[in-house]
C-alpha positions in Angstrom: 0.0 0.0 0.0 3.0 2.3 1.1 4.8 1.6 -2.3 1.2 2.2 -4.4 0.8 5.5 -2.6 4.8 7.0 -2.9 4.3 5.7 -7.1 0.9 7.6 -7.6 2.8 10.6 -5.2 5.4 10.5 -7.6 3.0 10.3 -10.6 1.4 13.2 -9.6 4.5 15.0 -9.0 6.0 14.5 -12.3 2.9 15.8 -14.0 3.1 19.3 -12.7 7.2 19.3 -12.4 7.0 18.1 -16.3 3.9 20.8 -16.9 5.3 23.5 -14.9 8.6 24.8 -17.0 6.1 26.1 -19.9 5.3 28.6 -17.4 9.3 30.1 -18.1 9.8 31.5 -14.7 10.6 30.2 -10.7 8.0 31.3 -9.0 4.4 33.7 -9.2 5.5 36.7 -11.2 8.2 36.7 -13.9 9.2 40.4 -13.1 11.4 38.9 -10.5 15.1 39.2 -10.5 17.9 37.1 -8.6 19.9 38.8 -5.6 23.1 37.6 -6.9 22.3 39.8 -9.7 22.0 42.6 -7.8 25.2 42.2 -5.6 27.5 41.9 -8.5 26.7 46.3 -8.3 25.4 47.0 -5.0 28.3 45.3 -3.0 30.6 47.4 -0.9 33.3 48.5 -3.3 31.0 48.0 -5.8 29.3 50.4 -8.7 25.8 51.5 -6.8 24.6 51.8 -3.4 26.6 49.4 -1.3 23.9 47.4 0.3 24.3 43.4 -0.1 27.5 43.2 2.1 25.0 44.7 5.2 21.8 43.0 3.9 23.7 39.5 3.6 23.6 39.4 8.1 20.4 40.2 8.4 17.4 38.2 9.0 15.9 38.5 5.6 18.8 36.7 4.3 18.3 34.1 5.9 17.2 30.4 4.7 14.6 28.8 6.9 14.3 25.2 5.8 12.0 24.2 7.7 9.7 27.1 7.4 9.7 26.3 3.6 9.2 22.6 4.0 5.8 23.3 5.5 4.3 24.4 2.2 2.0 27.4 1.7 1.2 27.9 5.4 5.0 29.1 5.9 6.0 29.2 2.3 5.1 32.4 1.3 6.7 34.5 3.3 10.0 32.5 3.8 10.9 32.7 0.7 11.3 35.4 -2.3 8.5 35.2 -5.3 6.3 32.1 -3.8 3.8 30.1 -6.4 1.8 27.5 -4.4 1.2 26.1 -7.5 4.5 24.7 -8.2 5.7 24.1 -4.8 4.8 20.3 -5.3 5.3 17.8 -2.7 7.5 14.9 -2.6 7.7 12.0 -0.4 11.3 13.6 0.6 12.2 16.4 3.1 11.7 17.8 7.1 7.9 18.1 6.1 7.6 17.0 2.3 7.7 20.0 0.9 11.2 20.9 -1.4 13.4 23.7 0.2 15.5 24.4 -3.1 15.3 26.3 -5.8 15.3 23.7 -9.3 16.9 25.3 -11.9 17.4 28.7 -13.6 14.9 32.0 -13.1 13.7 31.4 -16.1 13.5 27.5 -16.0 10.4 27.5 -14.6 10.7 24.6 -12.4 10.8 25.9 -9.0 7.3 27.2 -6.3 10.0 30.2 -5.4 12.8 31.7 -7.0 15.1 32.0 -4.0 15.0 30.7 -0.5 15.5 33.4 1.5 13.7 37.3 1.4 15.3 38.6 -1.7 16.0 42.4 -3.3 12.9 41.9 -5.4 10.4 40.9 -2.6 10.7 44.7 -2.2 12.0 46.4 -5.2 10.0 44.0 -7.5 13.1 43.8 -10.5 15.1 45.4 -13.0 15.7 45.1 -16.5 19.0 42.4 -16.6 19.3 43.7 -20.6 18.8 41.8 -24.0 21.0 38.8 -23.3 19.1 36.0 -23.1 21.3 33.9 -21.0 21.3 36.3 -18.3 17.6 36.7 -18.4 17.1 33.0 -18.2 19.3 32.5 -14.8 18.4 35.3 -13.0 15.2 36.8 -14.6 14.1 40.3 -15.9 11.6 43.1 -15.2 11.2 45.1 -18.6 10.3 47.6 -16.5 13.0 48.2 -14.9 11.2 48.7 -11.4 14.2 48.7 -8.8 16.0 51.2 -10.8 13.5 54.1 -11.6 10.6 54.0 -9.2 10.7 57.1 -7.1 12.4 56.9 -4.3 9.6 57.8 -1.8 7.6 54.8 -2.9 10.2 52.4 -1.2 8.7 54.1 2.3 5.4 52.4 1.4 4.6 50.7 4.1 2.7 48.0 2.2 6.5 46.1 0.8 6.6 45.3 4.7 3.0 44.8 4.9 3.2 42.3 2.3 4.3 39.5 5.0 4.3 41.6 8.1 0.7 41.8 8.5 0.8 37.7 9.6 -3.0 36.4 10.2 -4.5 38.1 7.1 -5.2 36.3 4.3 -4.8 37.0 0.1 -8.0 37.9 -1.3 -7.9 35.5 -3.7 -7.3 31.8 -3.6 -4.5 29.9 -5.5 -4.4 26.0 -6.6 -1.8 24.6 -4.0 -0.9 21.0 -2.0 -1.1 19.5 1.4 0.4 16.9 2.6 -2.1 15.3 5.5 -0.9 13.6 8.7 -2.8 10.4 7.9 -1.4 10.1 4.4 1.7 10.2 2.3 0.2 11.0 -0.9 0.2 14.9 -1.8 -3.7 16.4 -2.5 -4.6 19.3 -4.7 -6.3 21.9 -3.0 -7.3 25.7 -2.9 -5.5 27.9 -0.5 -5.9 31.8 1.1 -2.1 32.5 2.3 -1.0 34.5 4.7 0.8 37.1 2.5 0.3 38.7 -0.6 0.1 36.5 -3.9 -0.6 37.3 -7.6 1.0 40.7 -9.2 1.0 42.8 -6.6 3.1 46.0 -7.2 3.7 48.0 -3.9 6.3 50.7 -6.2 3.7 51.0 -8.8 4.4 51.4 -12.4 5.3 54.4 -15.0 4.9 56.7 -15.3 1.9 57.6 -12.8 4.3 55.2 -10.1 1.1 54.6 -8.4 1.6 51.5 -5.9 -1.6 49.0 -6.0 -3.5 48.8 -2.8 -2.3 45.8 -0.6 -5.6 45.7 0.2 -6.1 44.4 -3.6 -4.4 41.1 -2.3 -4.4 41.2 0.9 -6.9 40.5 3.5 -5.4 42.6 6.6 -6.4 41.5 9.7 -8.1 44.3 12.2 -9.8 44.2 15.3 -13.1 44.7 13.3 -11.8 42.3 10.6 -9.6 39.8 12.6 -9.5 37.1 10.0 -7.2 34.8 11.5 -5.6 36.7 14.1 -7.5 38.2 17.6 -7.0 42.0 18.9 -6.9 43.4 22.1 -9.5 46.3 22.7 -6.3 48.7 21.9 -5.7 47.3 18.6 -2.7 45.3 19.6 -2.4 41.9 18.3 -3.2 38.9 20.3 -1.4 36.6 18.3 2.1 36.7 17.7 4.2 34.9 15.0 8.4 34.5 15.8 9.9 37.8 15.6 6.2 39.2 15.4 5.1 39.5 11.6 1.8 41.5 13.1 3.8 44.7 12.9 1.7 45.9 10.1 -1.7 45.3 11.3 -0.6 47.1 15.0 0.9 50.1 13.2 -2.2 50.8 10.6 -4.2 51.6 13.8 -2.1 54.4 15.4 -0.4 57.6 14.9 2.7 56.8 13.4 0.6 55.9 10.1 -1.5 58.9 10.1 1.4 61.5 11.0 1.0 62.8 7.5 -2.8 63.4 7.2 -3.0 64.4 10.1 -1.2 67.1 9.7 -2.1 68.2 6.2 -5.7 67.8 6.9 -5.5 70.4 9.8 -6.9 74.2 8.9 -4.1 75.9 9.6 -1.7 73.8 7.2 -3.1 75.8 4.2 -1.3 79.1 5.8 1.7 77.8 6.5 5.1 79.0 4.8 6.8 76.1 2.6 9.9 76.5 5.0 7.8 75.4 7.8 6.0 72.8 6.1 9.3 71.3 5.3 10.2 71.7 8.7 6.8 69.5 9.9 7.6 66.9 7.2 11.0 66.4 8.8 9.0 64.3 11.1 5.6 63.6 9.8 6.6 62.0 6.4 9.3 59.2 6.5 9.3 59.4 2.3 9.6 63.2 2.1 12.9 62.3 4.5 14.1 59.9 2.2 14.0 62.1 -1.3 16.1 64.5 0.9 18.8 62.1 2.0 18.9 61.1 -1.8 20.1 64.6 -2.6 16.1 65.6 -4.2 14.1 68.6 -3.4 11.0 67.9 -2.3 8.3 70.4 -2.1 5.7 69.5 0.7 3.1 68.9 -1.9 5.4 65.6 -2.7 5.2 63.9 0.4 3.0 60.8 0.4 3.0 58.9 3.2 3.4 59.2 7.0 6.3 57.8 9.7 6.4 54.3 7.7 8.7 50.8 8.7 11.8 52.1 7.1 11.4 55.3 9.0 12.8 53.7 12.1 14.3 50.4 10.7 16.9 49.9 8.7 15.9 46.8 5.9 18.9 46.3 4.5 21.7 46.1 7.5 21.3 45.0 11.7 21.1 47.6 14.0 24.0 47.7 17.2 21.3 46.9 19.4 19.0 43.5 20.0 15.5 43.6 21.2 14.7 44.2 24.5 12.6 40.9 25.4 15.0 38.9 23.1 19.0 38.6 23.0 18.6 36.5 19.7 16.7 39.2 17.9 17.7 42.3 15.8 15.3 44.7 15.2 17.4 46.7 12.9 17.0 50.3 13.8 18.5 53.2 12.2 20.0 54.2 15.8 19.7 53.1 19.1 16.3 52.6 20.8 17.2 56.0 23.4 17.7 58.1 20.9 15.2 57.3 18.3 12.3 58.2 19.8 13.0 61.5 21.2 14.5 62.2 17.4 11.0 63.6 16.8 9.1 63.5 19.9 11.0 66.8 21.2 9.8 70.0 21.4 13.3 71.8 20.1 14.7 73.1 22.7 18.3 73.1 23.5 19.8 70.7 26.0 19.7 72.0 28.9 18.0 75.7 28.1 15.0 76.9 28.7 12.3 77.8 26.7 11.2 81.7 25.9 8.5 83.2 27.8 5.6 82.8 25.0 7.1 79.4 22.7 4.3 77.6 21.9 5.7 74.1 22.7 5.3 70.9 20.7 5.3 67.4 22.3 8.1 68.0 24.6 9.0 64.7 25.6 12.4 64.1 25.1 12.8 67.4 27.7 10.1 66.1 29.8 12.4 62.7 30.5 15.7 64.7 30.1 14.0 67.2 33.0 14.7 70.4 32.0 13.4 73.4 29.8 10.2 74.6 31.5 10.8 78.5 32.5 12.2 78.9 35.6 11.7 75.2 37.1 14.4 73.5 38.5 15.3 70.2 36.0 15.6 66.8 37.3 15.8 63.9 35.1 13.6 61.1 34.7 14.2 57.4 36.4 11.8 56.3 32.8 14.6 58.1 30.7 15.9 55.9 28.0 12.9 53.0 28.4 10.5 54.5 25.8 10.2 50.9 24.1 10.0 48.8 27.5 6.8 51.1 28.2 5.7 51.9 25.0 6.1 48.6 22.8 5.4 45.7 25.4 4.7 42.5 24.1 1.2 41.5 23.9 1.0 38.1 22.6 0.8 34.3 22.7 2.7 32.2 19.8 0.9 29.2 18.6 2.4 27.1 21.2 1.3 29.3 24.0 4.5 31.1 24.6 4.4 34.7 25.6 5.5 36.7 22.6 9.3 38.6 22.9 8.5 41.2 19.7 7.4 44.3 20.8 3.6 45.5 19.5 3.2 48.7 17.0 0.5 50.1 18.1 2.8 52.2 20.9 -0.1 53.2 23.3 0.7 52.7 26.6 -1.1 49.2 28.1 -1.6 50.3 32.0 -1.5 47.3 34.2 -5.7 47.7 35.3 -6.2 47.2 31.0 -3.5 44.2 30.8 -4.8 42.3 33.7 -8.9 43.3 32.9 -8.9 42.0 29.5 -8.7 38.0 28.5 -8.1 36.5 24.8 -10.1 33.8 23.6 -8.0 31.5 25.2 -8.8 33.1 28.9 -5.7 34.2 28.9 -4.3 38.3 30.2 -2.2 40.3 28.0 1.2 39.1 29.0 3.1 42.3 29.7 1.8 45.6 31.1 3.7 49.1 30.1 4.5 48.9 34.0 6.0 45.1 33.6 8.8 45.2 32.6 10.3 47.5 34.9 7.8 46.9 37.8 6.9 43.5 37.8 7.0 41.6 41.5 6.4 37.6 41.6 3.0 37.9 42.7 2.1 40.5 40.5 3.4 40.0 36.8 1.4 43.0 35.5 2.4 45.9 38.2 -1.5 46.2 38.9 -0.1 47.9 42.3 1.4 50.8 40.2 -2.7 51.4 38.7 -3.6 53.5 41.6 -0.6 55.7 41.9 -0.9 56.0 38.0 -4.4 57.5 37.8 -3.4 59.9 40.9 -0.7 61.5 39.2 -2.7 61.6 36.2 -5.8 63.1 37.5 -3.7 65.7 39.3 -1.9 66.8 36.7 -5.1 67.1 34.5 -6.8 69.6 37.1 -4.0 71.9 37.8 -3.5 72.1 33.9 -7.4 72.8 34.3 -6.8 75.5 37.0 -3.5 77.2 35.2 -5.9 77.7 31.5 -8.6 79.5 34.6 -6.1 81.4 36.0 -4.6 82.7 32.6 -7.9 83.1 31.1 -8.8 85.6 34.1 -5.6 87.0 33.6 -6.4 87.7 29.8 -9.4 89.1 31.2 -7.4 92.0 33.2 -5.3 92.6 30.0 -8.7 93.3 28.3 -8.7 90.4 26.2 -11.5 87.6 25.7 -9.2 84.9 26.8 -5.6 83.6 27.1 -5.3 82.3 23.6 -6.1 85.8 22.4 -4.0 87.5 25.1 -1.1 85.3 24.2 -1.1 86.4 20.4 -1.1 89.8 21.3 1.4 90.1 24.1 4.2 88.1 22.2 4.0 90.2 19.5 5.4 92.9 21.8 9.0 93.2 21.7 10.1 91.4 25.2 12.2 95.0 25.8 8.7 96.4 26.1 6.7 93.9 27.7 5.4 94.5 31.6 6.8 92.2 34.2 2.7 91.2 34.5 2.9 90.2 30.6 6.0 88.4 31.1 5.0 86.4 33.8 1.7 85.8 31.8 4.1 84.4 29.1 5.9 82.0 31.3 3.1 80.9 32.5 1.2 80.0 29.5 4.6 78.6 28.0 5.1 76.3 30.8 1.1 75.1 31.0 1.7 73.4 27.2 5.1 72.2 28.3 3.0 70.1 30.1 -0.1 69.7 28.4 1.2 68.9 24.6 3.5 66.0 26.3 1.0 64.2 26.4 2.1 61.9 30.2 0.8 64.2 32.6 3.0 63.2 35.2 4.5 59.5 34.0 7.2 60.3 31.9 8.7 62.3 34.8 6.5 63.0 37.8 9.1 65.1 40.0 9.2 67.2 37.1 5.7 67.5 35.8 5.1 68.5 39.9 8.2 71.3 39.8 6.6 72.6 36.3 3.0 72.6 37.7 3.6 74.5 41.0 6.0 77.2 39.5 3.1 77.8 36.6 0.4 78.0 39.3 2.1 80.8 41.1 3.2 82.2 37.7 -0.4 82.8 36.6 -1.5 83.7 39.5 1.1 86.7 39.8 -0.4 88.3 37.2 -1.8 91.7 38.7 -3.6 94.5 36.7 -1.4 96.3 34.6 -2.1 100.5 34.6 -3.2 101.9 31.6 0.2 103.4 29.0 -1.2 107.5 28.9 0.7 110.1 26.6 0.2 114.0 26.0 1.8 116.5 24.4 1.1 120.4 23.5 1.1 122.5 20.6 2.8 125.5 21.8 5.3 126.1 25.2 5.2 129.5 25.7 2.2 131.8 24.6 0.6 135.2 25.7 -2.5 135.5 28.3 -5.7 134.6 27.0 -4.3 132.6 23.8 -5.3 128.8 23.3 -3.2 126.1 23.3 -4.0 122.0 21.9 -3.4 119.2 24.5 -3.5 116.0 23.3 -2.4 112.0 23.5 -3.6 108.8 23.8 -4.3 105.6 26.8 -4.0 102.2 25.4 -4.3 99.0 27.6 -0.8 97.8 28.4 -1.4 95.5 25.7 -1.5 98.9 23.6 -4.9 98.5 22.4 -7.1 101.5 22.4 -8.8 102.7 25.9 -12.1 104.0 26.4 -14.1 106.7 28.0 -12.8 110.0 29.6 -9.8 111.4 30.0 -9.1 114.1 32.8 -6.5 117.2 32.3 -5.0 117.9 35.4 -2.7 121.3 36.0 -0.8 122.7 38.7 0.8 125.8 39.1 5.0 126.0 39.8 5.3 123.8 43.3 1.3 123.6 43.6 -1.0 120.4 44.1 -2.4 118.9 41.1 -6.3 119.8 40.5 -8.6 118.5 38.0 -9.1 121.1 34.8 -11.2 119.0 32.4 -12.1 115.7 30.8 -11.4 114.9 27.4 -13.6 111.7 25.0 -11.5 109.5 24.2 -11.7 108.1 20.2 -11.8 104.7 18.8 -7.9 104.9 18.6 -7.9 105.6 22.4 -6.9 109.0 21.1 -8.2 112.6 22.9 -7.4 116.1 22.3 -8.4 119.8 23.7 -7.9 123.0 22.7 -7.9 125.6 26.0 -7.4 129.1 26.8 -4.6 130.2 29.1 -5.9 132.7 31.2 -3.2 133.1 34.0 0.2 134.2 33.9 2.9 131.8 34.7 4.5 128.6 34.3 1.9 125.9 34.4 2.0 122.2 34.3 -0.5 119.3 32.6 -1.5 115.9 33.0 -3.5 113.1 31.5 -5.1 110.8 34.1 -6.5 107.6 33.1 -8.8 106.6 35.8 -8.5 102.4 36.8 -11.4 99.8 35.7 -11.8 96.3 36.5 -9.1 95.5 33.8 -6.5 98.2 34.3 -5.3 100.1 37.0 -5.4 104.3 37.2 -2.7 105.8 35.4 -0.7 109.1 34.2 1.0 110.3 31.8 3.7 112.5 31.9 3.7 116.5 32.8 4.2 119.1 29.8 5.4 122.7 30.9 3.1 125.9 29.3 4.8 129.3 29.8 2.1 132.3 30.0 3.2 135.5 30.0 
């Protein structure tokens, strides 16, 4: 029975290895071009862009037998250009499934074309020229697709998404084999694998260079979609696959993705110079950084996608450092782990300075940890410095087997321990890792739940003295004579600092150091000492802010005239935000070393302006005053004394 089974197994084989070389190509898609093409160029030393030396260590590199033996459940993303089709069974191997490429490129007798993540998994292929040999052992792309796409599209995250988004499914199905437990004997079959199949272009094509939608071949799992995988309320993937492979699925869901609509979409973005657009896109567009670093001039119209994969990883060398939950891992990052992070989460200000009374502050987080620029705070550093990852990329889950997961999630929220330890996947199980774990953990207490309480106290307080500081400068704005501190705040940092009152200053600091705090985002976790030093300081800062008098001038036509002749007295009183006063004015005079007495009022105009024309009727030297009298918004005031000779 065992030899009729291995001789109609063999049968069947030969039918499709016989049928399969018609087909003139390894693998799915015939655009696909051999690596060792591509290194006799791009090696270091070489022509182009030194990259296969670096690329040869990393993972991608990498053959995994076994992986490939396993057939289309493992197939397609183990290996470069995967055809379930061809990959046909035989009675030989780990699993029964061949690991090697049969062959030329253009033979057409292998599933795959290489065993291992090649240069056109991503960069699809380039044109290897007219000679026919070369095309038929390592393949061509007419197109020429590597070469000329633009170089933005190689931020797309969809090339990562193609296998990184493990659990989803292709949209379509493709003629494949299993090999059952209870039988020897391959059997046809239909299949949905777990990676994108068929033409799939993520560079696009000229000369539009519009990528195709993954979501044309792709199936990606979310929480409301879970296909084969299983989310956790925050979007972060229950499942886990080896180094992770959900990566795509988590980051779809959060900011990182959106950093570029999000931004464009807002009102404001419209009025902005093209200098500071570029500025913003620095850190909101991962492409719009690459056409820089190519040497290209990007207008900000050209950027096309947000903080992508390749904006923190590097795909084609290993990083210095290894993952935080695994030794054997490399997560290839551009930098180290403490530094990239806080390369765009910072709020600009130098280390170790302060910010200017006024600076509207962006996301300060790297000065937050770092402990210092708020105005006038003492700095302190944070004990969280240097862990964004441990708190912000915890692991949340299970491997097939039941092992807790070592890759770090993408969704980057933070998972307190109350929503680790509340929620359970369909397997009753927790998350595995709360932000507070792996710091925080205690034997009886994996998750840090201890930590939840002390969590939402420094959170709450931080939200309601933010809440008390926008009161405090909104009354404020109110003495400046101004609807509220937003509109206060335009119109006191345009005066020149030189010129501003101490009350507009500390108005400043106040409402400088309130969005220190408030546009980090923590309130109080990323450095609690701090947050409590910035807080108090702003409190007493905001409350500081006293009425300021009203700013009176006068002047007069003439300095010496005869008894009985007239002379103009005139000025203005603006708020000491040097908009216009209202109401009446009062003249005062007095007479060589005499008191001051009232003389006569004067209307002010809608530029806060007033003027009177008088008759001198005593002989003498006589001098005159404006005085504003004080409101609820500004104190009383004078202006200055002119001198009037009568004679």
């Amino acid at each position: 029975m065992t030899k009729r089974l291995f001789s109609v197994a063999v049968v069947v084989g030969a039918f499709f290895v016989l049928a399969v070389p018609a087909l003139a190509f390894n693998g799915f898609r015939d655009t696909y071009v051999l690596t060792g093409y591509c290194s006799t160029c791009h090696y270091d030393g070489g022509l182009a862009q030194p990259v296969y030396d670096e690329w040869a260590e990393t993972a991608h590199s990498r053959t995994q037998t076994y992986a490939i033996s396993r057939g289309a459940g493992c197939a397609t993303c183990h290996v470069g250009n995967y055809s379930p089709a061809k990959h046909i069974p035989t009675v030989s191997g780990s699993y029964g499934f061949p690991t090697e490429v049969v062959g030329t490129q253009g033979s057409g007798m292998s599933g795959f074309s290489e065993n291992f993540v090649g240069c056109s998994s991503c960069h699809v292929g380039v044109n290897t020229g007219p000679n026919a040999t070369i095309n038929d052992i390592f393949g061509s792309d007419p197109a020429n697709t590597g070469h000329i796409a633009p170089t933005q599209n190689m931020a797309n995250a969809d090339i990562c998404g193609q296998c990184h988004a493990r659990y989803s499914a292709t949209v379509a199905s493709y003629d494949s084999w299993t090999w059952p437990t209870a039988s020897p004997s391959p059997v046809a079959t239909t299949v949905n694998p777990q990676g994108t199949l068929g033409d799939f272009n993520p560079l696009g094509a000229a000369p539009g260079w519009t990528p195709d939608p993954i979501t044309d071949y792709l199936d990606v799992a979310t929480k409301d979609n879970p296909v084969g995988n299983e989310f956790w309320e925050g979007g972060q993937s229950a499942k886990a696959h080896g180094e992770g492979a959900v990566q795509y699925e988590e980051w779809m869901v959060e900011g990182h993705a959106g950093a570029l609509t999000g931004l464009t979409s807002q009102p404001f973005w419209a009025f902005l110079p093209e200098d500071t657009k570029k500025g913003c896109l620095e850190c909101h567009s991962t492409d719009f950084v690459m056409m820089e670093e190519a040497g290209e001039t990007p207008a900000s119209t050209d950027a096309k996608y947000g903080v992508t994969c390749v904006g923190c990883h590097k795909p084609h060398e290993e990083g210095s450092q290894h993952a935080v939950w695994n030794e054997e891992k490399n997560p290839q990052l551009k930098m180290s782990r403490q530094k990239l992070c806080v390369t765009c989460h910072n709020g600009d200000i130098p280390v170790g300075e302060e910010a200017e009374p006024g600076d509207e502050i962006h996301h300060p987080m790297k000065e937050m940890i770092d402990g210092y620029g708020a105005i006038d705070v003492d700095g302190i550093p944070s004990v969280h410095k240097g862990r964004c990852v441990q708190c912000h990329m915890v692991p949340t889950g299970y491997e097939h087997d039941g092992a807790v997961a070592t890759a770090g999630n993408h969704v980057f929220a933070i998972v307190t321990p109350e929503e680790a330890a509340s929620q359970r996947d369909s397997s009753d199980r927790a998350m595995p890792y709360s932000s507070c774990s792996t710091c925080h953990e205690k034997p009886n207490d994996p998750l840090a739940t201890y930590l939840d309480e002390t969590i939402v106290d420094r959170q709450e307080w931080t939200i309601e003295k933010i809440e008390l500081i926008w009161g405090l400068l909104d009354t404020a704005a109110g003495k400046f004579g101004f609807a509220d501190a937003e509109e206060a705040h335009e119109a006191i940092v345009a005066v020149p600092a030189g010129s501003r009152t101490t009350n507009q200053t500390e108005f400043l600091k106040a409402f400088t150091n309130v969005e220190f705090v408030e546009t980090e985002g923590s309130f109080g976790i990323h450095n609690w000492l701090y947050t409590n030093r910035i807080v108090n300081k702003t409190i007493a800062q905001a409350r500081s802010v006293a009425l300021d008098p009203w700013v009176v001038t006068i002047a007069r036509s003439r300095g010496t005239v005869r008894r009985n002749q007239q002379v103009r007295f005139s000025g203005t009183v603006k708020t000491s935000s040097m908009t216009a006063g209202t109401g009446r004015v009062t003249l005062q005079r007095r007479k060589g070393g005499g008191a001051w007495r009232n003389w006569t009022t004067a209307t002010l105009n809608a530029s806060g302006a007033y003027a009177r024309t008088l008759r001198m009727t005593a002989r003498g030297t006589w001098y005159v005053r404006a005085q504003m009298p004080g409101n609820a918004n500004n104190l009383t005031a004078f202006s200055g004394q002119v001198r009037v000779r009568v004679r």
